[in-house]
mmJSON file of the N, C-alpha and C atoms, coordinates in Angstrom:
{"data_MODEL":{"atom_site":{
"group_PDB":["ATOM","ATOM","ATOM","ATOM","ATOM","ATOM","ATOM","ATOM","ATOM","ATOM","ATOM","ATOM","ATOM","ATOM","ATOM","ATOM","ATOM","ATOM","ATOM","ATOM","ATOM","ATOM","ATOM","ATOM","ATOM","ATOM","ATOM","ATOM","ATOM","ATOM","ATOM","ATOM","ATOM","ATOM","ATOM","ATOM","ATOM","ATOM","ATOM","ATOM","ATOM","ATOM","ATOM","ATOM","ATOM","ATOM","ATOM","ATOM","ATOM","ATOM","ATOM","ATOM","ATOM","ATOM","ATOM","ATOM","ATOM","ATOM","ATOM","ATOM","ATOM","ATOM","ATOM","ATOM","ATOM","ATOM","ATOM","ATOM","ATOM","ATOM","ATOM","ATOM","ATOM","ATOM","ATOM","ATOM","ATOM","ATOM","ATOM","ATOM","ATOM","ATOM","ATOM","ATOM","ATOM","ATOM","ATOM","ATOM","ATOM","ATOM","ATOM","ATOM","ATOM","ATOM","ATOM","ATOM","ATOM","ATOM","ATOM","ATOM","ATOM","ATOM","ATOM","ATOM","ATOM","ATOM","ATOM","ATOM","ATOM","ATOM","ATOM","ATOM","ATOM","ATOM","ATOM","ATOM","ATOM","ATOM","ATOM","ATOM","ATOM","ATOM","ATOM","ATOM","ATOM","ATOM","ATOM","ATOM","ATOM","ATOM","ATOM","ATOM","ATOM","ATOM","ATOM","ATOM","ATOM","ATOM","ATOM","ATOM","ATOM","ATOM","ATOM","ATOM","ATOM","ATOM","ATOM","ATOM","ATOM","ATOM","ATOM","ATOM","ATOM","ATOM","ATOM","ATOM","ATOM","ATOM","ATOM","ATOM","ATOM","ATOM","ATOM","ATOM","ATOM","ATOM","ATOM","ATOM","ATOM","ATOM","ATOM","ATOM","ATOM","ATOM","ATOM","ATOM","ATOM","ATOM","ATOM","ATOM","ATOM","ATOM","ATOM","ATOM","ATOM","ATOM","ATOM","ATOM","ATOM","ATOM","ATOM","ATOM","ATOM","ATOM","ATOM","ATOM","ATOM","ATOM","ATOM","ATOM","ATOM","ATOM","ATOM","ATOM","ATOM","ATOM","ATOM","ATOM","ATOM","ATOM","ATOM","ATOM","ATOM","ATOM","ATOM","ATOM","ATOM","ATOM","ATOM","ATOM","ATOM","ATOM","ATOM","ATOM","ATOM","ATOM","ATOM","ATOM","ATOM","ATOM","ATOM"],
"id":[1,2,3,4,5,6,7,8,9,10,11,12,13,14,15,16,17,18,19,20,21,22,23,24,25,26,27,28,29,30,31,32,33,34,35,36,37,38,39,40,41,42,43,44,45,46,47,48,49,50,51,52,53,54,55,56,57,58,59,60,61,62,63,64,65,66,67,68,69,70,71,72,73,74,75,76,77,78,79,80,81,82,83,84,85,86,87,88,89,90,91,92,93,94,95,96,97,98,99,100,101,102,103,104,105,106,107,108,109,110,111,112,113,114,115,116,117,118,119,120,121,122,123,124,125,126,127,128,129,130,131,132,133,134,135,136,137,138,139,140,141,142,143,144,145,146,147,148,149,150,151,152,153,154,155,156,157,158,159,160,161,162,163,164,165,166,167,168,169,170,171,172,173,174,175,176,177,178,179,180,181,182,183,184,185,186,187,188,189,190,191,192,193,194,195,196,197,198,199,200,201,202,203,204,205,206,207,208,209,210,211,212,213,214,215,216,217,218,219,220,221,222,223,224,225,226,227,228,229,230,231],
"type_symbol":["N","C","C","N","C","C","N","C","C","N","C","C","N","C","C","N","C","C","N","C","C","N","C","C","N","C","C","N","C","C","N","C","C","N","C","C","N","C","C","N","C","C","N","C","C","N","C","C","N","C","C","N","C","C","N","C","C","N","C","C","N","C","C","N","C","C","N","C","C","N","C","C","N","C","C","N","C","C","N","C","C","N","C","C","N","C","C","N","C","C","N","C","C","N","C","C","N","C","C","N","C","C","N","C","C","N","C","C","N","C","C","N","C","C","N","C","C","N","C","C","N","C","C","N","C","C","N","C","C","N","C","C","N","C","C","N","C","C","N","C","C","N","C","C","N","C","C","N","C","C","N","C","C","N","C","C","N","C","C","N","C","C","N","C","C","N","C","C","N","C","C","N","C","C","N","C","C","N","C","C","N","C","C","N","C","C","N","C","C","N","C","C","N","C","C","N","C","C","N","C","C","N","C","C","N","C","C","N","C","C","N","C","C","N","C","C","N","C","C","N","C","C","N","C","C","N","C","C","N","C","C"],
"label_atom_id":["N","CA","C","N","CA","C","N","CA","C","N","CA","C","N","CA","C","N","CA","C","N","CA","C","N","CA","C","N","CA","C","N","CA","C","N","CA","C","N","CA","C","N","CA","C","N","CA","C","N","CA","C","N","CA","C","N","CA","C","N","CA","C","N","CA","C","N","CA","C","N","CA","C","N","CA","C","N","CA","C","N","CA","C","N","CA","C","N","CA","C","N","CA","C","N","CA","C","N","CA","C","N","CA","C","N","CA","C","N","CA","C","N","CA","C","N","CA","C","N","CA","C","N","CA","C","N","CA","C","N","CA","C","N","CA","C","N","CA","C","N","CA","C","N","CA","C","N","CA","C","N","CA","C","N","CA","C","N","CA","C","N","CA","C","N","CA","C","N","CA","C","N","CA","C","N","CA","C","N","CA","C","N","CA","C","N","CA","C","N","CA","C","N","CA","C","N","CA","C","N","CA","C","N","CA","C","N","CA","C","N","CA","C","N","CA","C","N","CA","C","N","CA","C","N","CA","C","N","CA","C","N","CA","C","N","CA","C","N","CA","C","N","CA","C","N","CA","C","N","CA","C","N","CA","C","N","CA","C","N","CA","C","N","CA","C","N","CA","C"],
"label_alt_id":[null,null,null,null,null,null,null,null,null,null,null,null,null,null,null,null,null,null,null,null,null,null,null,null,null,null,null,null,null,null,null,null,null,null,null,null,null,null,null,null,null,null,null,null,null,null,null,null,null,null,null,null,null,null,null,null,null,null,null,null,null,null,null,null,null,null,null,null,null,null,null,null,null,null,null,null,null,null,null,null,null,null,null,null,null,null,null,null,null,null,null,null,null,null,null,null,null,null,null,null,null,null,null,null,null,null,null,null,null,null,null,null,null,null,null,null,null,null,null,null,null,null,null,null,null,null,null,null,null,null,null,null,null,null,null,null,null,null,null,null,null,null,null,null,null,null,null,null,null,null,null,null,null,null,null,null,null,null,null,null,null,null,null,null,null,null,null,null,null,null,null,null,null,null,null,null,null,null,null,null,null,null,null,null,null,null,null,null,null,null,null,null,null,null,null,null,null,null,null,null,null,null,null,null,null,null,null,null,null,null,null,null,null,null,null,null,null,null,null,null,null,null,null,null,null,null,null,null,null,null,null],
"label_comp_id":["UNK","UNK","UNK","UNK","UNK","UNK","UNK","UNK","UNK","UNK","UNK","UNK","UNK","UNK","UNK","UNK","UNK","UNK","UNK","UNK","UNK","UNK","UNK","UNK","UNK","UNK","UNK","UNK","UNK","UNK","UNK","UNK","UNK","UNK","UNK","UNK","UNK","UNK","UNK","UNK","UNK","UNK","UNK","UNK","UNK","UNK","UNK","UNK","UNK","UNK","UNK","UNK","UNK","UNK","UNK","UNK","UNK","UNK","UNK","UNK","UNK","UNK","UNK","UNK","UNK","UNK","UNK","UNK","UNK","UNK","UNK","UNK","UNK","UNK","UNK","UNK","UNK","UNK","UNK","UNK","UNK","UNK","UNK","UNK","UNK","UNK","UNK","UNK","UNK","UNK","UNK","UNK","UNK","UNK","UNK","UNK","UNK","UNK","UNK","UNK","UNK","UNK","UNK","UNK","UNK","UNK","UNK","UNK","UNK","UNK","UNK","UNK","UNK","UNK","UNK","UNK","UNK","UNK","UNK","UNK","UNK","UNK","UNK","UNK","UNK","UNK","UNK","UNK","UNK","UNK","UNK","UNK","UNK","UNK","UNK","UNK","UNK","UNK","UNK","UNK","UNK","UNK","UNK","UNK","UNK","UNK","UNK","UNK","UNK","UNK","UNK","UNK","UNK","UNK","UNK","UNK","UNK","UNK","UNK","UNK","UNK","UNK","UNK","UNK","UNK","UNK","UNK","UNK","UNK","UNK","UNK","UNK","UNK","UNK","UNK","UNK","UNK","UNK","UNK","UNK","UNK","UNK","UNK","UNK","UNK","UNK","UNK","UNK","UNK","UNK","UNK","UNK","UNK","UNK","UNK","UNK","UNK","UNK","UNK","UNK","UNK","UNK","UNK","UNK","UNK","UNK","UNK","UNK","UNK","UNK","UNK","UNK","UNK","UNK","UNK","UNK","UNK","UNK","UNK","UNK","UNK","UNK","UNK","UNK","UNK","UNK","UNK","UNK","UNK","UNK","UNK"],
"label_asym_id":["A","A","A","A","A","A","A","A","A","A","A","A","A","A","A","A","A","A","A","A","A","A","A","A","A","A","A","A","A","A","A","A","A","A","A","A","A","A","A","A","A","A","A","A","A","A","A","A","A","A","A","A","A","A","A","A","A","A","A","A","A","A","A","A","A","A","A","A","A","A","A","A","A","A","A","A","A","A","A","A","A","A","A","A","A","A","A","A","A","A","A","A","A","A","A","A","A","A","A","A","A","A","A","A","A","A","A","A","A","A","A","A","A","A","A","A","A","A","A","A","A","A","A","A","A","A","A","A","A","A","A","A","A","A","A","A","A","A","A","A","A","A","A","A","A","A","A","A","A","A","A","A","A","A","A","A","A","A","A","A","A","A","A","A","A","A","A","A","A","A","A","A","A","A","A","A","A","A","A","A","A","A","A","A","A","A","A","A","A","A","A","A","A","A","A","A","A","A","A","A","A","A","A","A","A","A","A","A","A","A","A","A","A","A","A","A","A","A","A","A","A","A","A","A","A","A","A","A","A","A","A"],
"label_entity_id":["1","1","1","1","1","1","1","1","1","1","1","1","1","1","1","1","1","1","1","1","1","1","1","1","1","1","1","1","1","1","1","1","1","1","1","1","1","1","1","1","1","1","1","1","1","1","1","1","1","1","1","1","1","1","1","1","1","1","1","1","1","1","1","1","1","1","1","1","1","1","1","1","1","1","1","1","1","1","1","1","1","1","1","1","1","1","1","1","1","1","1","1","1","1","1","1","1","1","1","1","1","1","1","1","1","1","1","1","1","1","1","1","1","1","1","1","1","1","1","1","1","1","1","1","1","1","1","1","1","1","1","1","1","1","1","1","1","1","1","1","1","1","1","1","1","1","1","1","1","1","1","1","1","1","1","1","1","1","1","1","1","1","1","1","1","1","1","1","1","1","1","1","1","1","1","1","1","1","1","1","1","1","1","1","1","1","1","1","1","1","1","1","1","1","1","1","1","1","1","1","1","1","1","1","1","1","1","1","1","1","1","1","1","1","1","1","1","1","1","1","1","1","1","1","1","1","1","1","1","1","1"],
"label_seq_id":[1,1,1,2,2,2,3,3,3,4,4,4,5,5,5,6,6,6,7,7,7,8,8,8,9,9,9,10,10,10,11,11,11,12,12,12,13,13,13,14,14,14,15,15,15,16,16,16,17,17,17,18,18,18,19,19,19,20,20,20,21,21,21,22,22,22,23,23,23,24,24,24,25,25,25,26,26,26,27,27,27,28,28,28,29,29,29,30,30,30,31,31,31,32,32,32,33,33,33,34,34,34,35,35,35,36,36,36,37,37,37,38,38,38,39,39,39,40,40,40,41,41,41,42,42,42,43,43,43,44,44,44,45,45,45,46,46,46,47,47,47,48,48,48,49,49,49,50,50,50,51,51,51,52,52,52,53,53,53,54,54,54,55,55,55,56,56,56,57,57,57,58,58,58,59,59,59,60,60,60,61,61,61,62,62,62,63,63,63,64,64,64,65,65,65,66,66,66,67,67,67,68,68,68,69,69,69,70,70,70,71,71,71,72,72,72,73,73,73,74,74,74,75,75,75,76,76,76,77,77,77],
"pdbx_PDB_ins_code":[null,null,null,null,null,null,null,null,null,null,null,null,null,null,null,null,null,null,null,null,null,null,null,null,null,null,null,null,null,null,null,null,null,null,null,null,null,null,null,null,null,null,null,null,null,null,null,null,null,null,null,null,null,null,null,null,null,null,null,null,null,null,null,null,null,null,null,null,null,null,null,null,null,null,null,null,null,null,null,null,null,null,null,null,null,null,null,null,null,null,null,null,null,null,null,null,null,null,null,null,null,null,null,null,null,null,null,null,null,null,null,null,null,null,null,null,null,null,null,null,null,null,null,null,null,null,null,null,null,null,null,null,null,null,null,null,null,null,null,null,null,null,null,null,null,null,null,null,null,null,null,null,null,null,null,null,null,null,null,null,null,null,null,null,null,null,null,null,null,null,null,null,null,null,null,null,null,null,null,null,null,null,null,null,null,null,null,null,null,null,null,null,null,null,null,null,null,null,null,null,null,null,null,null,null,null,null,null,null,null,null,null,null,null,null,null,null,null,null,null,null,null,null,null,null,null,null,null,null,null,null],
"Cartn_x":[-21.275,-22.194,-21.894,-21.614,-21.128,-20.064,-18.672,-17.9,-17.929,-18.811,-19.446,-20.002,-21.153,-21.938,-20.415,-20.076,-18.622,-17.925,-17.691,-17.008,-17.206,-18.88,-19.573,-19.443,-19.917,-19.998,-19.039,-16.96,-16.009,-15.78,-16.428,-16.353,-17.108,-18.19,-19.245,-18.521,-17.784,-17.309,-15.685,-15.225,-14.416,-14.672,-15.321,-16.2,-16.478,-17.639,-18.07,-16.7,-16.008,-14.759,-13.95,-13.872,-13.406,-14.214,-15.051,-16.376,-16.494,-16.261,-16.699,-15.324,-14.215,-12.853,-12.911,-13.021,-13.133,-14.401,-15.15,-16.277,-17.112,-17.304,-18.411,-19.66,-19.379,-20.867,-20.693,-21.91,-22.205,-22.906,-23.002,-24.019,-24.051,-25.574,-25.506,-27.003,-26.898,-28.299,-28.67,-30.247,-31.022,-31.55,-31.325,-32.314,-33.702,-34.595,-35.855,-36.792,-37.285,-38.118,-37.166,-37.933,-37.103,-36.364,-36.575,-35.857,-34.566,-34.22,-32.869,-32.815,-32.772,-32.519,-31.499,-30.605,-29.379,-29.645,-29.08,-29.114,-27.97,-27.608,-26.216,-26.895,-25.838,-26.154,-24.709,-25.192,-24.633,-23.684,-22.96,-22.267,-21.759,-22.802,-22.519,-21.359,-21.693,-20.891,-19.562,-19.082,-17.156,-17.789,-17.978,-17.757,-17.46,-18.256,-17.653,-16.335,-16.027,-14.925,-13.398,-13.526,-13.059,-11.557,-12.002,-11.447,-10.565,-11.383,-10.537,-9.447,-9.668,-8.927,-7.585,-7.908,-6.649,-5.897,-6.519,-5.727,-4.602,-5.385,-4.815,-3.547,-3.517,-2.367,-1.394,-1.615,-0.896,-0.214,-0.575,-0.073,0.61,0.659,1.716,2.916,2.568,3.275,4.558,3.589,4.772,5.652,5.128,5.993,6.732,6.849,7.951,8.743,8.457,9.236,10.142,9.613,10.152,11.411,10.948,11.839,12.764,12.455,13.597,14.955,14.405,15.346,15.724,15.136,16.086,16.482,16.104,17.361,16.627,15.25,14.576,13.79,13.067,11.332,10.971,9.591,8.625,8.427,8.126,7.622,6.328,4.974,3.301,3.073,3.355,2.457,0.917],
"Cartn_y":[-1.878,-0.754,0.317,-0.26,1.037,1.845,1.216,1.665,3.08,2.821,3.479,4.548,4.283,5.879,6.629,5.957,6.51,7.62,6.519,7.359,8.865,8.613,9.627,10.616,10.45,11.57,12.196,11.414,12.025,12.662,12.936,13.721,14.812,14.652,15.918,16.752,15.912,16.908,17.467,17.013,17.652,18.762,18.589,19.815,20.914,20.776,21.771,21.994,21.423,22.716,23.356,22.892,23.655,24.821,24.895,25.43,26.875,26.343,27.324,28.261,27.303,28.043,28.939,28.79,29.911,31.1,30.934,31.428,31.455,30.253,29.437,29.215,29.121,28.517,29.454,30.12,30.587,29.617,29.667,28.729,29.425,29.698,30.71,29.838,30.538,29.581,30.175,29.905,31.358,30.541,30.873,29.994,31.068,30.465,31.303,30.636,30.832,29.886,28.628,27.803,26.222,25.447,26.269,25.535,26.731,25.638,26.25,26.108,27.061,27.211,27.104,26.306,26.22,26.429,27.759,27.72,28.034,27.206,27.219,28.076,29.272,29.725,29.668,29.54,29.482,31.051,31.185,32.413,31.697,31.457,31.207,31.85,33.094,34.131,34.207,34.062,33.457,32.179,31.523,29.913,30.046,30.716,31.217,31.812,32.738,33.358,33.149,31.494,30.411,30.379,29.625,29.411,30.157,31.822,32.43,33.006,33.421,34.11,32.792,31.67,30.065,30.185,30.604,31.072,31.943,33.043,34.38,33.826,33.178,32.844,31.998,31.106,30.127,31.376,31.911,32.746,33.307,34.132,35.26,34.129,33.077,32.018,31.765,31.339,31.099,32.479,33.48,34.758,34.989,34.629,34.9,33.671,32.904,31.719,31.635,32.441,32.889,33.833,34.689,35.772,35.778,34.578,33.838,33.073,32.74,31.356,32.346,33.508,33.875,35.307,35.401,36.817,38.079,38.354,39.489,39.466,40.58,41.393,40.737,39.786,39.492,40.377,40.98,42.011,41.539,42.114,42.251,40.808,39.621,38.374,38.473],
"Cartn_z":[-75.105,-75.239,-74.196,-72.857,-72.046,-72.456,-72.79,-73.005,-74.214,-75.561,-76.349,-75.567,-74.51,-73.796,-73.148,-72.269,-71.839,-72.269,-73.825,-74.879,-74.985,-75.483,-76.43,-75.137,-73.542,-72.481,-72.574,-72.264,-72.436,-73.581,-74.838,-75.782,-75.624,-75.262,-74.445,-73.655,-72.376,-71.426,-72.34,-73.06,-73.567,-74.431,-75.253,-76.308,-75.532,-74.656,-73.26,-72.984,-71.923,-71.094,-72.906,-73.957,-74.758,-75.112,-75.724,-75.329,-74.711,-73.514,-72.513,-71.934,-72.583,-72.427,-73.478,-74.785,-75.869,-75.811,-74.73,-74.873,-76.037,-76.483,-77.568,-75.918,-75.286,-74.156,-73.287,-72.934,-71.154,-70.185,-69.7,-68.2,-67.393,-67.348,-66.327,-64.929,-63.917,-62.738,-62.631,-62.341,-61.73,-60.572,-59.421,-58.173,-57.968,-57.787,-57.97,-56.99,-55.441,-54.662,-54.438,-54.97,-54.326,-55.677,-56.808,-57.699,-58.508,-59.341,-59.783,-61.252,-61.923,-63.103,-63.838,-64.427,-65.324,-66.62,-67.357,-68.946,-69.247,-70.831,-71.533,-72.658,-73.134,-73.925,-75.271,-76.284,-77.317,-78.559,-78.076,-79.157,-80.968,-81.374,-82.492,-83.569,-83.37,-83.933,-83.374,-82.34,-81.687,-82.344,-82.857,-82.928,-84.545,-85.117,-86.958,-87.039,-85.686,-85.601,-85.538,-85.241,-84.366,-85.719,-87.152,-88.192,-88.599,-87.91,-89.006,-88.004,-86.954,-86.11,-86.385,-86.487,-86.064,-87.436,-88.153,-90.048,-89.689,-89.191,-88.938,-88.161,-87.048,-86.285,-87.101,-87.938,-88.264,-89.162,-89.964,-91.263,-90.146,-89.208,-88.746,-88.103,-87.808,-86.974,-88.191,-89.246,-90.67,-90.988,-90.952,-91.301,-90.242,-89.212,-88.181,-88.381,-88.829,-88.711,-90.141,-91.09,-92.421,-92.415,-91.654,-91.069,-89.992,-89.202,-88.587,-89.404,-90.278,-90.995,-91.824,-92.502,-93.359,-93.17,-92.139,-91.35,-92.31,-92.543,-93.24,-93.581,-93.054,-92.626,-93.788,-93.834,-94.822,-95.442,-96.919,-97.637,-98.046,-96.91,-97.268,-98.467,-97.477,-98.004,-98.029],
"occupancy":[1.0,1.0,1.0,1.0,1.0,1.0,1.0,1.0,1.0,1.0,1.0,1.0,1.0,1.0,1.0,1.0,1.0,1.0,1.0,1.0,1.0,1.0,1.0,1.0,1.0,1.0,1.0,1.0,1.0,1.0,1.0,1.0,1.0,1.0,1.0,1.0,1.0,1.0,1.0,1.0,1.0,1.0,1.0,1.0,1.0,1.0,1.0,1.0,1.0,1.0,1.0,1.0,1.0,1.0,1.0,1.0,1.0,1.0,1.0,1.0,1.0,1.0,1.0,1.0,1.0,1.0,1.0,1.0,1.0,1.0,1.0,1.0,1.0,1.0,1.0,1.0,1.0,1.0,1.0,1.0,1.0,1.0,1.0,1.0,1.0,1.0,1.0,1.0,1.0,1.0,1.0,1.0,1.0,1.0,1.0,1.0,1.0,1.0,1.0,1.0,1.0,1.0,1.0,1.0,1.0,1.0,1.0,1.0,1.0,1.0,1.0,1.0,1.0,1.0,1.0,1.0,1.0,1.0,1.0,1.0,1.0,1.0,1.0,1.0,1.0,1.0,1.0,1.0,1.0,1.0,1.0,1.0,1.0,1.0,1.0,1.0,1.0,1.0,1.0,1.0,1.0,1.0,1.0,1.0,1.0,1.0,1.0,1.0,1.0,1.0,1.0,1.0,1.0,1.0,1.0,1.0,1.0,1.0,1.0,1.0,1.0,1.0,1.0,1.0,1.0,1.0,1.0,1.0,1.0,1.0,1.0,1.0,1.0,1.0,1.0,1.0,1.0,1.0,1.0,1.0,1.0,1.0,1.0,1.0,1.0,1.0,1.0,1.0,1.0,1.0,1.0,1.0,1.0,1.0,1.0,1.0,1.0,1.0,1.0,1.0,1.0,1.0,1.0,1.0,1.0,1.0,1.0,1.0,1.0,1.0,1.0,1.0,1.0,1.0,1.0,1.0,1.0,1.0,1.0,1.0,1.0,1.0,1.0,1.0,1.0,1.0,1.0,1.0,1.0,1.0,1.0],
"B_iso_or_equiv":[0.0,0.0,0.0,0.0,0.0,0.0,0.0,0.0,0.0,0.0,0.0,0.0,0.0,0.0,0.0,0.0,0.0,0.0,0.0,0.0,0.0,0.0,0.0,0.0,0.0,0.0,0.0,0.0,0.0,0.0,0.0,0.0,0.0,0.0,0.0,0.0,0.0,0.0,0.0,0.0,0.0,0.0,0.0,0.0,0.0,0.0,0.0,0.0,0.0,0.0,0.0,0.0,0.0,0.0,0.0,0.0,0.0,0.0,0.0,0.0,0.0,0.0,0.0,0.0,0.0,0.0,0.0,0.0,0.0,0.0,0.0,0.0,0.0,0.0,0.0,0.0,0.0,0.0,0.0,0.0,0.0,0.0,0.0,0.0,0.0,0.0,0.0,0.0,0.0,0.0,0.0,0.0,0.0,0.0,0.0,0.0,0.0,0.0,0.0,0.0,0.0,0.0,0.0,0.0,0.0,0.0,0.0,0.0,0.0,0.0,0.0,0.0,0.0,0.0,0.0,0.0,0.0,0.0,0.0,0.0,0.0,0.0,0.0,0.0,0.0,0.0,0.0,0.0,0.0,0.0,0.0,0.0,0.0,0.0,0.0,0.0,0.0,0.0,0.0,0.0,0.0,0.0,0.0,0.0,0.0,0.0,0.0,0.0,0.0,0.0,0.0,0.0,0.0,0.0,0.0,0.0,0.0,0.0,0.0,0.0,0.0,0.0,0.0,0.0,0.0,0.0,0.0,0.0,0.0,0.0,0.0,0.0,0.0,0.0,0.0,0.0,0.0,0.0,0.0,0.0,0.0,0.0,0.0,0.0,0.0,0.0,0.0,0.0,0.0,0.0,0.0,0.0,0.0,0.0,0.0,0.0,0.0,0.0,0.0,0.0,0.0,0.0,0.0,0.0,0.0,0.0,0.0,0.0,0.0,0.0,0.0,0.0,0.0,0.0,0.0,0.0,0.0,0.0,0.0,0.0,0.0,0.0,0.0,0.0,0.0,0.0,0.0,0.0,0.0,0.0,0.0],
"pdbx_formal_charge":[null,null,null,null,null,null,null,null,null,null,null,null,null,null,null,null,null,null,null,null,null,null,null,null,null,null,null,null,null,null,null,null,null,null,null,null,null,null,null,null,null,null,null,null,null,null,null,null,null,null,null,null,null,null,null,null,null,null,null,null,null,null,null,null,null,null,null,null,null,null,null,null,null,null,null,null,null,null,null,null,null,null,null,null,null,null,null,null,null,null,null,null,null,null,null,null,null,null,null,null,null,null,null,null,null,null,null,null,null,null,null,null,null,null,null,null,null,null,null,null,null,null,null,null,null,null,null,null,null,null,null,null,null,null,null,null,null,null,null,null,null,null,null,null,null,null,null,null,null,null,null,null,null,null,null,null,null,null,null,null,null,null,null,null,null,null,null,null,null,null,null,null,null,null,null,null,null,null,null,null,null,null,null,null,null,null,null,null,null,null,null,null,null,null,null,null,null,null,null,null,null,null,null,null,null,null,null,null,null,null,null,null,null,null,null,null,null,null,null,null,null,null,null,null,null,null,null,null,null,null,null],
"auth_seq_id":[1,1,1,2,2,2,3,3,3,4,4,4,5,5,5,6,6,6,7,7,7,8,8,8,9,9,9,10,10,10,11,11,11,12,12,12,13,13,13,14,14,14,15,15,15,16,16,16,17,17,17,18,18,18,19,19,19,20,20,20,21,21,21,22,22,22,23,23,23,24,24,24,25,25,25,26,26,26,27,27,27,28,28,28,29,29,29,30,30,30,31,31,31,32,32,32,33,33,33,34,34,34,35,35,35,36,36,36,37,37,37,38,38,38,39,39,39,40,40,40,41,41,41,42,42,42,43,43,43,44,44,44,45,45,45,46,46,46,47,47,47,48,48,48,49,49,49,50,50,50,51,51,51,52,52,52,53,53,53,54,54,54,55,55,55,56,56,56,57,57,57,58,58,58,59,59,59,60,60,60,61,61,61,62,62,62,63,63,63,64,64,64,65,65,65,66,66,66,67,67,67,68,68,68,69,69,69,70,70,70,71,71,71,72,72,72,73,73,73,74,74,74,75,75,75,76,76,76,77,77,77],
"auth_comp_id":["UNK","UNK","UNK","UNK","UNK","UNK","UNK","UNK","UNK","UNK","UNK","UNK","UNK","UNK","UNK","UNK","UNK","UNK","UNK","UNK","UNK","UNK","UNK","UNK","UNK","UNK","UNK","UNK","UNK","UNK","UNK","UNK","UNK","UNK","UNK","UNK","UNK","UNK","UNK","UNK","UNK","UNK","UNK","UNK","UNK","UNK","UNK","UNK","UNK","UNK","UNK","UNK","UNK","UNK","UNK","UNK","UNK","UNK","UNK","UNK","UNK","UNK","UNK","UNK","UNK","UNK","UNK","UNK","UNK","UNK","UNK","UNK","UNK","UNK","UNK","UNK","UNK","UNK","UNK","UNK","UNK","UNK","UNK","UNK","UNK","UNK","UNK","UNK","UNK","UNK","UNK","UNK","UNK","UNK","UNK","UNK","UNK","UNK","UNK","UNK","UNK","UNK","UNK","UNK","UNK","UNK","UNK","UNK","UNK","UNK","UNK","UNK","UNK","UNK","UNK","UNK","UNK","UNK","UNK","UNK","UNK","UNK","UNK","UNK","UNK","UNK","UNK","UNK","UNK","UNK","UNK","UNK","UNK","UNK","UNK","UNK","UNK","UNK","UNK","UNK","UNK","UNK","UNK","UNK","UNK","UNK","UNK","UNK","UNK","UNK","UNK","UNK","UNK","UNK","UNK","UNK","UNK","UNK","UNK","UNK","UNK","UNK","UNK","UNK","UNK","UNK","UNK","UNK","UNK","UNK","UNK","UNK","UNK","UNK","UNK","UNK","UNK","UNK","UNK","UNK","UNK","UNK","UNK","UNK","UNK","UNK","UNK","UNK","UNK","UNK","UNK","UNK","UNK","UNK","UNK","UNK","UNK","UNK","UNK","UNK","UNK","UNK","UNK","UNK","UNK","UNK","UNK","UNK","UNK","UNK","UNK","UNK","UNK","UNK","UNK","UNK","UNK","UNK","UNK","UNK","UNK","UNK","UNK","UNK","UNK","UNK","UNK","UNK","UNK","UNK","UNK"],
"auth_asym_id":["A","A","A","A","A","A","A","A","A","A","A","A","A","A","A","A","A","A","A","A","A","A","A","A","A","A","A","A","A","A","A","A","A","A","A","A","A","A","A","A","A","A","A","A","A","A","A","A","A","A","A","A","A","A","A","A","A","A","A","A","A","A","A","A","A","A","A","A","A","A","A","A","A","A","A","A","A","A","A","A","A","A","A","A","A","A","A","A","A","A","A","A","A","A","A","A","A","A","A","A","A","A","A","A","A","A","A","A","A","A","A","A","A","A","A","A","A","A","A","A","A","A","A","A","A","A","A","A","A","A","A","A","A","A","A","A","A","A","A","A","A","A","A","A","A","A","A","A","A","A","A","A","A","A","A","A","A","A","A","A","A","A","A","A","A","A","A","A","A","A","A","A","A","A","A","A","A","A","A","A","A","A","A","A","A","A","A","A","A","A","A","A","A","A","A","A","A","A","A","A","A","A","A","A","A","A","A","A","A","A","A","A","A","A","A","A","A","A","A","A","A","A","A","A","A","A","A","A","A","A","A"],
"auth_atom_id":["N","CA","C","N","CA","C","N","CA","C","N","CA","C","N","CA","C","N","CA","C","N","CA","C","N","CA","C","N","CA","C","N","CA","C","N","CA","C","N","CA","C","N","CA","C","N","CA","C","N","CA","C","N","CA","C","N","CA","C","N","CA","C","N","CA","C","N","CA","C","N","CA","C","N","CA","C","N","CA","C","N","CA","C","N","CA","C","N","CA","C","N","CA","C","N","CA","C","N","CA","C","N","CA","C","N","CA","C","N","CA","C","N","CA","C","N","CA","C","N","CA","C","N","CA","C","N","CA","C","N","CA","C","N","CA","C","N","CA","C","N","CA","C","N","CA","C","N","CA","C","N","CA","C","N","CA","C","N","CA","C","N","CA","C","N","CA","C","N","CA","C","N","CA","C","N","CA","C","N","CA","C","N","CA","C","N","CA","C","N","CA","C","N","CA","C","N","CA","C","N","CA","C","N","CA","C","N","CA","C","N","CA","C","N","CA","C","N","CA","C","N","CA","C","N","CA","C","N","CA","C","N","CA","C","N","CA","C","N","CA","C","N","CA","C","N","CA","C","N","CA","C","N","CA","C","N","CA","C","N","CA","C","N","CA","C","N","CA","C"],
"pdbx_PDB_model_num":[1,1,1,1,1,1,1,1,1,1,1,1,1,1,1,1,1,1,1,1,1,1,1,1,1,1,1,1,1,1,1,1,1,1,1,1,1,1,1,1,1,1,1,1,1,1,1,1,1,1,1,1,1,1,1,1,1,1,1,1,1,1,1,1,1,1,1,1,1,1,1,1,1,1,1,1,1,1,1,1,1,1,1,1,1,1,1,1,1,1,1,1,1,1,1,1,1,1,1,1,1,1,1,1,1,1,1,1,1,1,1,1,1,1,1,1,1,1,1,1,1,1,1,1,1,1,1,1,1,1,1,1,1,1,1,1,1,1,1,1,1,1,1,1,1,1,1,1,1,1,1,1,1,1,1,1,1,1,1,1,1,1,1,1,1,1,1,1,1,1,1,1,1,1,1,1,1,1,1,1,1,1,1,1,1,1,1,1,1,1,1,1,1,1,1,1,1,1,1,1,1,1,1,1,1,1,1,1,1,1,1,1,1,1,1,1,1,1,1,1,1,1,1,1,1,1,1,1,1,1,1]
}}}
């Protein structure tokens, strides 16, 4: 059973630093008197964005790689 919580945390902290590397998460603190405020905020909208922008790359990735192997400019795929 530990090994399972383990698991599931190292999938948490992996998701989060991905996350927060794409700017899908903010975290931001507010210290206020004697306590401290931590909020994660969510960009839903980069996170829809996510699919298509990774399409977009793969397709230009294949047309250079098209146009590598066969020695001439893609014509508007």
């Amino acid at each position: 059973m530990s090994r399972l919580i383990g698991l599931v945390v190292i999938v948490l902290l992996v998701v989060g630093v991905i996350g927060y590397y794409q700017g899908w998460l903010d975290v931001s603190k507010n210290d206020s008197g004697g306590t401290t405020n931590v909020s994660v905020a969510i960009d839903k909208d980069k996170m829809k964005e996510a699919p298509e922008k990774a399409a977009e790359k793969i397709k230009d990735a294949g047309r250079q790689l098209k146009e590598k192997v066969t020695g001439q400019p893609n014509s508007g795929d």
